[in-house]
C-alpha positions in Angstrom: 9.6 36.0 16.2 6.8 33.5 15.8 7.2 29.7 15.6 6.6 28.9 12.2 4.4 25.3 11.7 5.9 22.0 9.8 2.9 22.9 7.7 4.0 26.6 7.2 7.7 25.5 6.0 6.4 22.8 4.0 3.6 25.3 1.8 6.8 27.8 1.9 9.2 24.8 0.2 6.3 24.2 -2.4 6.3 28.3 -3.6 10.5 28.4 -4.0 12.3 27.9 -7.4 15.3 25.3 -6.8 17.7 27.9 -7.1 15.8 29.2 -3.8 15.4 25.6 -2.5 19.2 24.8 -2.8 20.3 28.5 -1.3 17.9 27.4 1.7 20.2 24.1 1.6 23.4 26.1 1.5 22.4 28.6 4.3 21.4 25.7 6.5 24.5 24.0 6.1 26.3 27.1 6.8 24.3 28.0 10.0 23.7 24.9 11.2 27.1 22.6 10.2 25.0 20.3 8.8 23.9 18.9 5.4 20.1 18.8 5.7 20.5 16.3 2.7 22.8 14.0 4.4 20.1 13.3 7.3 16.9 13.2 5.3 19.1 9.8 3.7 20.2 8.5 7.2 16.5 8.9 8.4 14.9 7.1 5.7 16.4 3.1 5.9 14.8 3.6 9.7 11.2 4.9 8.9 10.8 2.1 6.4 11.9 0.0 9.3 9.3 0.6 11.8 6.3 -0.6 8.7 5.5 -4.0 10.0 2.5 -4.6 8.4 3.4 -5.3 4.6 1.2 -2.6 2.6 0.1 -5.4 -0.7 -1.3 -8.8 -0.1 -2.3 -11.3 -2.2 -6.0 -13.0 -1.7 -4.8 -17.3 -1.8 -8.4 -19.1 -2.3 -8.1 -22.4 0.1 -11.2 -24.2 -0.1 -14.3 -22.7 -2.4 -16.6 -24.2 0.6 -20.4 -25.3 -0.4 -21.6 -22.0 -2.0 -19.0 -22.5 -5.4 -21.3 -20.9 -7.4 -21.5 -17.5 -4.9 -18.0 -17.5 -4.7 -17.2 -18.4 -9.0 -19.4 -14.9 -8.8 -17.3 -13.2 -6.5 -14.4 -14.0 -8.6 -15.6 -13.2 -11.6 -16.5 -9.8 -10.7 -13.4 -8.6 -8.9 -11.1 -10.1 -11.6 -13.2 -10.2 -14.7 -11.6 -13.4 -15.2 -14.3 -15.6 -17.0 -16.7 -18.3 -16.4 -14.2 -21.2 -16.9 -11.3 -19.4 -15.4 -13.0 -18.4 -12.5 -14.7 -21.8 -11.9 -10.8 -23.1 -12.4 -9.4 -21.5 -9.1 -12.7 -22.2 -7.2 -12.0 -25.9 -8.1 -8.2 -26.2 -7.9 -8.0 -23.0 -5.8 -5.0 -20.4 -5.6 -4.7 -16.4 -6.0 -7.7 -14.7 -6.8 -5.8 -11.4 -6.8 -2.5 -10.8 -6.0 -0.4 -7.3 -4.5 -3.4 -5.3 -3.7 -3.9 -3.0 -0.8 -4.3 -4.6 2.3 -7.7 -2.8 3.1 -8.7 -4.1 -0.2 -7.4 -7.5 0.2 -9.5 -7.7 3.6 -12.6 -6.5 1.9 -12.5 -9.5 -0.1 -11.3 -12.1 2.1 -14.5 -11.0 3.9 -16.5 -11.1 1.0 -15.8 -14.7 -0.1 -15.7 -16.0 3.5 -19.3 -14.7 3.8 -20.2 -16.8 0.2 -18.7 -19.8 2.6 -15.2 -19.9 1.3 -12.0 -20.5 3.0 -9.1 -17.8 2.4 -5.7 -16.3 3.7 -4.2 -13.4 2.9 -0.6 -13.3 1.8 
């Protein structure tokens, strides 16, 4: 009998009714003594473990540097805040944007550190 693939079970899985699906369960149980169910919940609380890096950040705006106008800009276009809004957390600084991805996040940190500000990522 051939070893069938993760991949293979998986695309099988997606093609069954959940009648099908929950007499795969039953035999499984049945040959196996164990409820397939029962350890997908066990195994879940530790893969969530092992994510160190948080997956959102939020971009904080330190210091808008020399270059205020370049950053207002930046600002203005990844937020669509407006002129005065934008020019209000260049001045006082704070969150540009907040709970974004973290590759996005880094795009812009990079971004407004190249117009000359100063940011951290949160």
């Amino acid at each position: 009998m051939a070893k069938i693939t993760k991949e293979d079970f998986i695309s099988s899985l997606k093609e069954m009714t959940l009648l099908e699906v929950k007499e795969l369960v039953d035999a499984m149980k049945e040959e196996f003594g164990v409820d397939p169910s029962a350890v997908a919940v066990a195994a879940a609380p530790a893969a969530g473990a092992e994510e160190a890096a948080p997956s959102k950040q939020t971009v904080v705006l330190v210091n808008a540097g020399a270059a205020k106008i370049n950053v207002i800009k930046i600002i203005r276009e990844v937020t669509g805040l407006g002129l005065k809004e934008a020019k209000d957390i260049a001045d006082a600084g704070g969150n540009v944007k907040e709970n974004i991805p973290t590759e996005e996040a880094n795009e812009l940190k990079a971004r407004l550190e190249e117009a000359g500000a100063e940011v951290e990522l949160k």
